[in-house]
Every structure is written in C-alpha cells, then in structure tokens.
C-alpha positions, 0 to 999 in steps of 0.5 A: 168541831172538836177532835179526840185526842188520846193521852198517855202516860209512860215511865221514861225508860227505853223502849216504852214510846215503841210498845205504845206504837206496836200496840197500836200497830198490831191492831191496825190503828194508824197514828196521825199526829203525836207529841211527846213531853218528857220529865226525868221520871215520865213521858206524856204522849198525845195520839190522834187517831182515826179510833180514840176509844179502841187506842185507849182500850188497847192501851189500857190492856197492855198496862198503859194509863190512856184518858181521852181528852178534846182539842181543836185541829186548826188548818193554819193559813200557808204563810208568814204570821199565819200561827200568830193569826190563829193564836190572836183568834183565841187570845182575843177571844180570852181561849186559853191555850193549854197546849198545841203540837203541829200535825203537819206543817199547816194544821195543829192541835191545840188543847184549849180552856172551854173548848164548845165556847172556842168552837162556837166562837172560832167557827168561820173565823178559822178552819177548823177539821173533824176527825175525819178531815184530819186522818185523811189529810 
C-alpha cells in the first residue's frame, strides 16, 4: 500500500509554513502528518493528507512549488526496538531509505527506493496503511 505524500518547497523566510497551512486550511483540507527540513535559503515540507492532488493544486495556485510523491506508512510495533525492527525489514531486503517522519508515535512514513518492490516484499511482514487508515488514525 503506497501513500501520497505532498512536497513543498519554500523560501525560508517568516510566515511562509503558516500561507502553506491556511491554504490548506480555507480549503477544508486537514493535514494529517508533516515534516519540515530547512536550509539557509529553503524549506522543504512533506504533507499527508486525506486529498493530495487538491493540496497540490491549491498549493500550486497560491505560488507554492508542490509535486507528489509515494511513501510507504508503517504501523511501528508499540515497544522497545520496534523502529529497528521495521527498519531491518527494508535493509535486509536492500530498500533503501530515503527519508521518514514520524506520524504518530506508532506509524511513519518512509520515502523509499522502489516502492511497488517494497510494498510486495514488506506486505504481511509489517503493517502497512492506505490513506485512508492513516487519515482516520
């Protein structure tokens, strides 16, 4: 199960992460996970939301650079080494992590190498969760 995951690049400069979620805002659209990066000149935000391509397009509208991209949601095992455990699923499966965030304390995202070989080889090895599993979390 792949998730759609919403990027956006910004300029780094005041105020411009809270135009990203007031447009989202206005428009209904509610954010269920992010993660920020940020440089000296640019930020990088990663949204999962319940509608991707709306987000984009509204993004898009409003002068932001968006693209959508896949990335696998992983329910994490609620105990010690339960990352290490999902993580040693996809080395040894030689998945290359790109990134990963956090969603909530037991579920990440993880932007992977591959990602329909990743879903066939990690499916009944971890929980994996659609979109919608993941917005109604």
């Amino acid at each position: 199960m792949k998730v759609t995951q919403v990027t956006v690049f910004l300029e780094n400069r005041s105020g411009r992460l809270a135009e990203v979620a007031e447009v989202l805002g206005r428009a209904g659209i509610d954010i269920r996970g992010f993660s920020t990066t940020e440089a000296a000149e640019y930020g990088i935000v990663r949204l999962i939301v319940r509608e991707p391509e709306q987000a984009r397009e509204l993004l898009r509208r409003a002068g932001f650079t968006a693209q959508l991209s896949n990335v696998l949601c992983v329910r994490v095992p609620d105990e010690p080494g339960g990352l290490a455990a999902v993580l040693d699923e996809l080395a040894e499966r030689g998945v290359e992590v790109e990134h990963l965030y956090s969603v909530t304390s037991r579920h990440i995202c993880v932007a992977v190498s591959h990602i329909d070989r990743a879903v066939e080889m990690l499916s009944g090895r971890v929980g994996l969760l659609s979109t919608e599993e993941l917005c109604n979390l």
